[in-house]
N, CA, C, O and CB atoms as a CASP TS submission, in Angstrom:
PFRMAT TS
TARGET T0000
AUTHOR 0000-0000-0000
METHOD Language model
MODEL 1
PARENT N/A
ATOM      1  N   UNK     1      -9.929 -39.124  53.720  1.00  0.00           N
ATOM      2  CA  UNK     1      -8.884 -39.303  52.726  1.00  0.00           C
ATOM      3  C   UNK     1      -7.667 -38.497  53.184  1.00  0.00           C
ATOM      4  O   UNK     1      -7.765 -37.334  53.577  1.00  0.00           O
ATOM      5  CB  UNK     1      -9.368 -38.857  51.296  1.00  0.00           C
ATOM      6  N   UNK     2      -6.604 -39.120  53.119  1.00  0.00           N
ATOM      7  CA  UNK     2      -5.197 -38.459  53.917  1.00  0.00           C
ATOM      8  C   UNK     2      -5.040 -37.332  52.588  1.00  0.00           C
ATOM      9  O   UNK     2      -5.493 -37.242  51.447  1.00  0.00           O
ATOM     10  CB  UNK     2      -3.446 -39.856  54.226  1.00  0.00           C
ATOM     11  N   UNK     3      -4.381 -36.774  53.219  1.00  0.00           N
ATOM     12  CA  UNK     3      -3.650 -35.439  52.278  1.00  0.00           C
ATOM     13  C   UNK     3      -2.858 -35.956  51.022  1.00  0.00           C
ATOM     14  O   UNK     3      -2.909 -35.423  49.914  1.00  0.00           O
ATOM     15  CB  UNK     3      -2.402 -34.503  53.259  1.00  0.00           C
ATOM     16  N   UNK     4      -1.908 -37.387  51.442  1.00  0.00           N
ATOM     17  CA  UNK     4      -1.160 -37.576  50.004  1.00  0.00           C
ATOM     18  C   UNK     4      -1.783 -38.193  49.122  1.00  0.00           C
ATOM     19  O   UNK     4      -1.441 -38.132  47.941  1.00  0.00           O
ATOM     20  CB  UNK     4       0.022 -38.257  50.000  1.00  0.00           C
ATOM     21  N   UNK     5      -2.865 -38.934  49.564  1.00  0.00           N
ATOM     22  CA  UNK     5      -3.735 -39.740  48.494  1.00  0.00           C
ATOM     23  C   UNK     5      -5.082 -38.465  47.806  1.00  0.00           C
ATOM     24  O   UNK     5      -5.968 -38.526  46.954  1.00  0.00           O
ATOM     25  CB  UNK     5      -4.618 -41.378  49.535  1.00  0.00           C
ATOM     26  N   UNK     6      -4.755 -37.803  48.404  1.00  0.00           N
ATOM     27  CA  UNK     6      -5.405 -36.390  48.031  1.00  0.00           C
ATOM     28  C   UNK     6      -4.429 -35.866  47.063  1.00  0.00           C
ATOM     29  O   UNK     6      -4.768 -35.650  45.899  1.00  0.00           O
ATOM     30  CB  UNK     6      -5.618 -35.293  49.345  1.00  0.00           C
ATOM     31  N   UNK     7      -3.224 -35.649  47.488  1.00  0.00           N
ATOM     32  CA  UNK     7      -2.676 -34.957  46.506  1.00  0.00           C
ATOM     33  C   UNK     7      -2.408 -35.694  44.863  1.00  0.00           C
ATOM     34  O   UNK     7      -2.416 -35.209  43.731  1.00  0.00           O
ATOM     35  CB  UNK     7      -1.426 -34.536  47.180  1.00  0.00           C
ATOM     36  N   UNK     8      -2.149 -37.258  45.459  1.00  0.00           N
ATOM     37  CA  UNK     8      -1.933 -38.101  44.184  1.00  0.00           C
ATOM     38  C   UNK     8      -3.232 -38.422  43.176  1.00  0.00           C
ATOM     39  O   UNK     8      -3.128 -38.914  42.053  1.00  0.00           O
ATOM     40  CB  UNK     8      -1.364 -39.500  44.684  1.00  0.00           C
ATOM     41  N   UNK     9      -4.207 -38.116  43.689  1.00  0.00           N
ATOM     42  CA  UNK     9      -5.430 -38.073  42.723  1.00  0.00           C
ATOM     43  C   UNK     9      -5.423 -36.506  42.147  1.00  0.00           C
ATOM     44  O   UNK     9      -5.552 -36.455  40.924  1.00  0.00           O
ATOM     45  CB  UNK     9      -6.995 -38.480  43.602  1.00  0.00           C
ATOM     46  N   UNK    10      -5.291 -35.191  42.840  1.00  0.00           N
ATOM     47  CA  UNK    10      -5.107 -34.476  41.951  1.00  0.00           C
ATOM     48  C   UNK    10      -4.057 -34.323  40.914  1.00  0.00           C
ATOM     49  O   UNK    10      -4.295 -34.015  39.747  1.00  0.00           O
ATOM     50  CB  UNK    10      -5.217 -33.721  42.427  1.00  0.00           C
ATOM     51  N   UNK    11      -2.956 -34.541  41.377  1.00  0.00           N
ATOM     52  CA  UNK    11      -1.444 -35.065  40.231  1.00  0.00           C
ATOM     53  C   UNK    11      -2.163 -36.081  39.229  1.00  0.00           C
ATOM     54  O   UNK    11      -1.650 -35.871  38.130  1.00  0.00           O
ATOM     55  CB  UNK    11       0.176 -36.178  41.238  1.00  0.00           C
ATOM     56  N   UNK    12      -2.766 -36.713  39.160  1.00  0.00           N
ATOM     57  CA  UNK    12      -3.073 -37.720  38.472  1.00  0.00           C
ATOM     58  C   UNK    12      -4.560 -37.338  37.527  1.00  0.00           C
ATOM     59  O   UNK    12      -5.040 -38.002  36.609  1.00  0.00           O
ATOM     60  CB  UNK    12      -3.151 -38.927  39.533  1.00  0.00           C
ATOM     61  N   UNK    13      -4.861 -36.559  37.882  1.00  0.00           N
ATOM     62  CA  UNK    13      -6.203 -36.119  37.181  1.00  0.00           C
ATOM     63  C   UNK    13      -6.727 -34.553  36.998  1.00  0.00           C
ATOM     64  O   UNK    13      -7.772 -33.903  37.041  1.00  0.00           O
ATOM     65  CB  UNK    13      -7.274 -36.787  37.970  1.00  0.00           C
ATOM     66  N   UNK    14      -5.035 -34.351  36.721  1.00  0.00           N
ATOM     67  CA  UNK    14      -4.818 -33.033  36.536  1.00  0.00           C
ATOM     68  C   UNK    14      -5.587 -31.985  35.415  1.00  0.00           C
ATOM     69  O   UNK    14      -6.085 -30.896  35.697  1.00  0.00           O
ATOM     70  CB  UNK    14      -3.530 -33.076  36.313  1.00  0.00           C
ATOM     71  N   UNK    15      -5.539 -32.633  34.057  1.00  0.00           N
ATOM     72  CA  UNK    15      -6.352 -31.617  33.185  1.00  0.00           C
ATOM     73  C   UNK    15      -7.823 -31.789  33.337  1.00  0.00           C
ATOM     74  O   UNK    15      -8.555 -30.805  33.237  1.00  0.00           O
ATOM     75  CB  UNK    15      -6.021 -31.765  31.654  1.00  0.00           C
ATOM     76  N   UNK    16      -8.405 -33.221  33.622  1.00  0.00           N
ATOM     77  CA  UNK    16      -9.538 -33.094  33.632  1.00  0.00           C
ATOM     78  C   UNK    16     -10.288 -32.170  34.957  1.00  0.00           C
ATOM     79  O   UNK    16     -11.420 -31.696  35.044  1.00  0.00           O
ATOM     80  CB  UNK    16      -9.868 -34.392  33.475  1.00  0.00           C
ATOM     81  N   UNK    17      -9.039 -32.154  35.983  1.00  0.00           N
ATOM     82  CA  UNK    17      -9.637 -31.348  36.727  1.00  0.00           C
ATOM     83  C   UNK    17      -9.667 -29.649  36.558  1.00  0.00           C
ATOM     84  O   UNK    17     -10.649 -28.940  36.778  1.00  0.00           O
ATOM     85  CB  UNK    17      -9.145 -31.738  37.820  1.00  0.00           C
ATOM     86  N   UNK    18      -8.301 -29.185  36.101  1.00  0.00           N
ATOM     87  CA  UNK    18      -8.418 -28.004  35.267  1.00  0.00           C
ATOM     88  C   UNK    18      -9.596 -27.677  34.100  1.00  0.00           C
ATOM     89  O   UNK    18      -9.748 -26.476  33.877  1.00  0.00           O
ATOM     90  CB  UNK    18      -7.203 -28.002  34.635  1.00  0.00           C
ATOM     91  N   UNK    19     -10.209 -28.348  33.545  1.00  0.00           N
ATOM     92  CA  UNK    19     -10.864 -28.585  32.573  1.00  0.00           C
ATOM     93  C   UNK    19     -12.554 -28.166  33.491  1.00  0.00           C
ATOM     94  O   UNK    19     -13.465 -27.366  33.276  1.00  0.00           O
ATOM     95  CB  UNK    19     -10.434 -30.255  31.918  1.00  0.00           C
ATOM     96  N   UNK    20     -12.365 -28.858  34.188  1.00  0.00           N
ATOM     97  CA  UNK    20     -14.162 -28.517  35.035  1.00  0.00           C
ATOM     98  C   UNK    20     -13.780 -27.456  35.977  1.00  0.00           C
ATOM     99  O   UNK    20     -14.625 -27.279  36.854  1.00  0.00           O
ATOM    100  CB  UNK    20     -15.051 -30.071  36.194  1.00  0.00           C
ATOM    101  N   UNK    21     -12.443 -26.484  36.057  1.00  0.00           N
ATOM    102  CA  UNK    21     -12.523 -25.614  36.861  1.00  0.00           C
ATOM    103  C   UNK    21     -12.497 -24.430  35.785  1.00  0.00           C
ATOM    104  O   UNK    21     -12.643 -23.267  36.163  1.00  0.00           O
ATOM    105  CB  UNK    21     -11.482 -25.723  37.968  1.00  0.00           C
ATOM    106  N   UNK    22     -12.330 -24.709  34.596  1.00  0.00           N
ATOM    107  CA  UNK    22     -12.342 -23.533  33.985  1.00  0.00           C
ATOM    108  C   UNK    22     -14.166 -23.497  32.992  1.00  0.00           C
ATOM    109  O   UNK    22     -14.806 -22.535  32.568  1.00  0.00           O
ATOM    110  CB  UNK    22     -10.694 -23.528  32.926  1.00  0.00           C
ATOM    111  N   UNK    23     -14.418 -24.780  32.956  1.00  0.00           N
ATOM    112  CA  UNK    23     -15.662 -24.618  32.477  1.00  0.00           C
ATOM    113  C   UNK    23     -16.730 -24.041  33.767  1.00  0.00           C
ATOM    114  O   UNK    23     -17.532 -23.151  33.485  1.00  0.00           O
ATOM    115  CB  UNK    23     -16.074 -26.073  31.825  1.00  0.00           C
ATOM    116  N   UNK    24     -16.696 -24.446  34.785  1.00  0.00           N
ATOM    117  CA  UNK    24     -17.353 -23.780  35.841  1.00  0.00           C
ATOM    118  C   UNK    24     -17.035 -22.538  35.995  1.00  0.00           C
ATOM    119  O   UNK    24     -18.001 -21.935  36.462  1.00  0.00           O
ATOM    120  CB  UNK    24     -17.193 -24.327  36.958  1.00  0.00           C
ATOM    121  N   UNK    25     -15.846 -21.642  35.769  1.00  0.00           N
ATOM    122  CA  UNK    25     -15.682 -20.713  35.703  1.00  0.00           C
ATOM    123  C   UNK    25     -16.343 -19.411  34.643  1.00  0.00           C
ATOM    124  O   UNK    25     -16.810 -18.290  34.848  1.00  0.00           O
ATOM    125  CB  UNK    25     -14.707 -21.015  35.757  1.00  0.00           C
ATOM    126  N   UNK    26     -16.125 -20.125  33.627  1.00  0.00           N
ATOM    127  CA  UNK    26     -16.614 -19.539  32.330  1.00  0.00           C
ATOM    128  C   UNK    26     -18.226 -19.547  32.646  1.00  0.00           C
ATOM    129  O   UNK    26     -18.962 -18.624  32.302  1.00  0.00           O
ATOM    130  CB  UNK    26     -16.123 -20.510  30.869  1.00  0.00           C
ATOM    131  N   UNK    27     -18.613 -20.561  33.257  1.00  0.00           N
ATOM    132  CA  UNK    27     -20.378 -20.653  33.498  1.00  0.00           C
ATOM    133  C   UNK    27     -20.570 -19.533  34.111  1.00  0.00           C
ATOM    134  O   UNK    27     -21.518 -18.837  33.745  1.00  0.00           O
ATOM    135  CB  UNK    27     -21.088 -21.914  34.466  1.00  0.00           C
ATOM    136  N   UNK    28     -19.818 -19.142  35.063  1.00  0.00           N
ATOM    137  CA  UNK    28     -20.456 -18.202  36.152  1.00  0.00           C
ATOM    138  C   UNK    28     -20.634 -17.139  35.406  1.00  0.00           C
ATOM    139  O   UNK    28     -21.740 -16.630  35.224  1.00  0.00           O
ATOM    140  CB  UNK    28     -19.638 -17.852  37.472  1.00  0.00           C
ATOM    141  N   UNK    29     -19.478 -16.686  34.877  1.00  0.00           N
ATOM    142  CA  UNK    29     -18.933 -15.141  34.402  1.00  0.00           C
ATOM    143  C   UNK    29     -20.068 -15.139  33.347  1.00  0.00           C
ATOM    144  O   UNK    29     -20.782 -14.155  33.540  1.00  0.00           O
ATOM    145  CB  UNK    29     -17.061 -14.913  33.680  1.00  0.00           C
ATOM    146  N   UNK    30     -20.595 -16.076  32.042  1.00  0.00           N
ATOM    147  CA  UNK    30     -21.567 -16.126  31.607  1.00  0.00           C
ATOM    148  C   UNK    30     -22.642 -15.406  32.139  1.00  0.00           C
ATOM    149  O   UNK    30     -22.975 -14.238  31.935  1.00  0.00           O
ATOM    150  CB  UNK    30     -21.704 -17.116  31.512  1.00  0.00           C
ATOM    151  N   UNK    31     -23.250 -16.464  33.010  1.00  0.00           N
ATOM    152  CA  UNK    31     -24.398 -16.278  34.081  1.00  0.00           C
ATOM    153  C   UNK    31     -24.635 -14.612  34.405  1.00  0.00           C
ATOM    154  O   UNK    31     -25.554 -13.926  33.958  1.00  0.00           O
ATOM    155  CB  UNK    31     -23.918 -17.143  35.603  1.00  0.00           C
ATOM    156  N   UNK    32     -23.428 -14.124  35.400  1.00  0.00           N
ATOM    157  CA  UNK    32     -23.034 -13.241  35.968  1.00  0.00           C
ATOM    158  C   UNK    32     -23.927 -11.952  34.894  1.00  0.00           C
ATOM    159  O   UNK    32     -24.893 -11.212  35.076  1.00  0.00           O
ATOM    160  CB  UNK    32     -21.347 -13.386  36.117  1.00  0.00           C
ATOM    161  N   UNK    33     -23.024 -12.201  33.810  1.00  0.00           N
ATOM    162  CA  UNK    33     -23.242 -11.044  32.611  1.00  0.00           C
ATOM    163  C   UNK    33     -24.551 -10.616  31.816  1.00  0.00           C
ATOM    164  O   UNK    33     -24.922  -9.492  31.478  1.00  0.00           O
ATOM    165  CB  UNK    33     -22.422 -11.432  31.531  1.00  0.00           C
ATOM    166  N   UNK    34     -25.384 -12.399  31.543  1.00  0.00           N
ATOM    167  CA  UNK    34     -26.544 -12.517  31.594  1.00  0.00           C
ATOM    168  C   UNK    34     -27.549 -11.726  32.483  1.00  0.00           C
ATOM    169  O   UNK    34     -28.519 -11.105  32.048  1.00  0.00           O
ATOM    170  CB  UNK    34     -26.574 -13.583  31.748  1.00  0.00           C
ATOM    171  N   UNK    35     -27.101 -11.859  34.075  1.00  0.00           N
ATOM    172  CA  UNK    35     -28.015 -11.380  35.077  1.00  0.00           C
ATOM    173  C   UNK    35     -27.702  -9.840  34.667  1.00  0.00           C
ATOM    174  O   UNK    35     -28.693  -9.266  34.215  1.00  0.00           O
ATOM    175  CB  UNK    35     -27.691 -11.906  36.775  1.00  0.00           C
ATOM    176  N   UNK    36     -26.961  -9.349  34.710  1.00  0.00           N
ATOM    177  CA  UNK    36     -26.623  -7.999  34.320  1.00  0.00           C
ATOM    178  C   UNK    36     -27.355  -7.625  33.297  1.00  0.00           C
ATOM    179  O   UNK    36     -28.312  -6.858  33.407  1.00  0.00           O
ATOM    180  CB  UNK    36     -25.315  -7.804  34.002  1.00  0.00           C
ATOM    181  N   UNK    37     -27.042  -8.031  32.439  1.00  0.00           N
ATOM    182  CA  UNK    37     -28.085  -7.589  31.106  1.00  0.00           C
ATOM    183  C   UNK    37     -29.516  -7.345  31.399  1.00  0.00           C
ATOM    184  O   UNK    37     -30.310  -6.441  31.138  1.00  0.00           O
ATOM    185  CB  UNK    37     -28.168  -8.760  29.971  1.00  0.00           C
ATOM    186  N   UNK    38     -29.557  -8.333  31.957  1.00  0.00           N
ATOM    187  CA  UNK    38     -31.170  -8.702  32.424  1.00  0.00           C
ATOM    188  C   UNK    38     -31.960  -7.520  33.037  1.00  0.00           C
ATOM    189  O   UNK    38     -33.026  -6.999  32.709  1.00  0.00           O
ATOM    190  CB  UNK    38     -31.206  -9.912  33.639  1.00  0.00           C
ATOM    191  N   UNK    39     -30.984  -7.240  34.150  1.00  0.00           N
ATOM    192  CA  UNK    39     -31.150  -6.096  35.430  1.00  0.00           C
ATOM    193  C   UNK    39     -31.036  -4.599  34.401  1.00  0.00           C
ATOM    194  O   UNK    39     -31.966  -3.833  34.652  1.00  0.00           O
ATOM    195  CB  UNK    39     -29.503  -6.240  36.934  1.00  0.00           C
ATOM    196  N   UNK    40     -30.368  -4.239  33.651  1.00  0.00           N
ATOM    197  CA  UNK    40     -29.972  -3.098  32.750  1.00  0.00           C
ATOM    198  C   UNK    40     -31.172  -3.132  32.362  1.00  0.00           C
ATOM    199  O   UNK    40     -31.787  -2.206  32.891  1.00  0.00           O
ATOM    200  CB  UNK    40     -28.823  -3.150  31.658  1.00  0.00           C
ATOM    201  N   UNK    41     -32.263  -4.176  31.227  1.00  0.00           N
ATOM    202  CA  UNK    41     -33.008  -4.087  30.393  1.00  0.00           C
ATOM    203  C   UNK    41     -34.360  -3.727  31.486  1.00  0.00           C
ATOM    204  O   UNK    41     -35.282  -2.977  31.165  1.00  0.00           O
ATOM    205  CB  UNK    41     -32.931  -5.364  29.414  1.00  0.00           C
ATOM    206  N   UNK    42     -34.274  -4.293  32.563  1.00  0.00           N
ATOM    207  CA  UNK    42     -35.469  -4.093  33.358  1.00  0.00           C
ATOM    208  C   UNK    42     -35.312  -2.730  33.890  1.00  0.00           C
ATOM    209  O   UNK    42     -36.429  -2.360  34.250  1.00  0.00           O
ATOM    210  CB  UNK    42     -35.663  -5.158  34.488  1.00  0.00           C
ATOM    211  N   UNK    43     -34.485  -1.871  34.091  1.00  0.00           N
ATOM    212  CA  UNK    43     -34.176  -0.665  34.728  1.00  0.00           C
ATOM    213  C   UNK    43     -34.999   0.189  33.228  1.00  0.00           C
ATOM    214  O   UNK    43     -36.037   0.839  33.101  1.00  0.00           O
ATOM    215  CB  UNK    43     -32.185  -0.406  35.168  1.00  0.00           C
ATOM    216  N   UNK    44     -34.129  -0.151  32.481  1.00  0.00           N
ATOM    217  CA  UNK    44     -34.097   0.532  30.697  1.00  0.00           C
ATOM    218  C   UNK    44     -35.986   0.373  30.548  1.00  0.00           C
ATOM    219  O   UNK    44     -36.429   1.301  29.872  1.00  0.00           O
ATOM    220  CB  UNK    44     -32.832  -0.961  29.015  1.00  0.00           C
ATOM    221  N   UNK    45     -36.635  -0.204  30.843  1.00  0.00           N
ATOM    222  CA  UNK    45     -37.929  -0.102  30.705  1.00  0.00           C
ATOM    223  C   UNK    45     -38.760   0.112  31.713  1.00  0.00           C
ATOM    224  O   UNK    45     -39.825   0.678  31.465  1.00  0.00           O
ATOM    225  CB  UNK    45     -38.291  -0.987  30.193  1.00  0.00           C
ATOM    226  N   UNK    46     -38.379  -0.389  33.368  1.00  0.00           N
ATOM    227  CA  UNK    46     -39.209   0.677  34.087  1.00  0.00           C
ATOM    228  C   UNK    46     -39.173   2.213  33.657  1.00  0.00           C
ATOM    229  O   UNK    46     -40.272   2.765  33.612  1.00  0.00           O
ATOM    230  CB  UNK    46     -38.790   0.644  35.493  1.00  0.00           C
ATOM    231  N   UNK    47     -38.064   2.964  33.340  1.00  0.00           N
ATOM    232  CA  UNK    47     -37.604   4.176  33.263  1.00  0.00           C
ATOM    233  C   UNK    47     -38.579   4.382  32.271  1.00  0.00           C
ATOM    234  O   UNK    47     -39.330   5.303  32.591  1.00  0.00           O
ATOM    235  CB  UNK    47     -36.124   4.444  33.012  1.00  0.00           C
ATOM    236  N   UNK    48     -38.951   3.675  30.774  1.00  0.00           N
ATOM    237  CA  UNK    48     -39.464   3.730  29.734  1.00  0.00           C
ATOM    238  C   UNK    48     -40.870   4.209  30.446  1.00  0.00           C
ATOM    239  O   UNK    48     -41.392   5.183  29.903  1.00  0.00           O
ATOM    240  CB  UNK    48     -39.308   2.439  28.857  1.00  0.00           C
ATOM    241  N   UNK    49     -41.480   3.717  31.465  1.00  0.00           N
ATOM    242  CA  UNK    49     -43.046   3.569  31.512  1.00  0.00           C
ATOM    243  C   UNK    49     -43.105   4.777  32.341  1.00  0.00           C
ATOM    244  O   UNK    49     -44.111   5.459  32.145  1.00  0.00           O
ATOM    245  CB  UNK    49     -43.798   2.078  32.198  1.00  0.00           C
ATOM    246  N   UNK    50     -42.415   5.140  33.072  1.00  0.00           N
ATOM    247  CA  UNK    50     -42.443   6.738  33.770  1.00  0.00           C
ATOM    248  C   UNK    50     -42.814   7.547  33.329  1.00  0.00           C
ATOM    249  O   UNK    50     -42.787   8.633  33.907  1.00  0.00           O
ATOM    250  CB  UNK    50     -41.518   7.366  34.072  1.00  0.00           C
TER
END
């Protein structure tokens, strides 16, 4: 796919593409924070059984 027919599909499908870059975004940082928690609570109770 050439570069301008590249560029004219993103010009052209602009929010929906903003739209799945910010929901993929938000997934991660989710995710991310989740795993964190996760990792905290497992530290927070090995420590417990010591």
């Amino acid at each position: 796919m050439s570069a301008m027919r590249l560029r004219a599909l993103i010009v052209r499908h602009r929010w929906p593409l903003a739209l799945i870059v910010v929901v993929s975004f938000g997934y991660q940082l989710g995710k991310d924070a989740a795993m964190r928690e996760n990792a905290r609570d497992r530290i927070e109770r090995a420590g417990s059984l010591i």
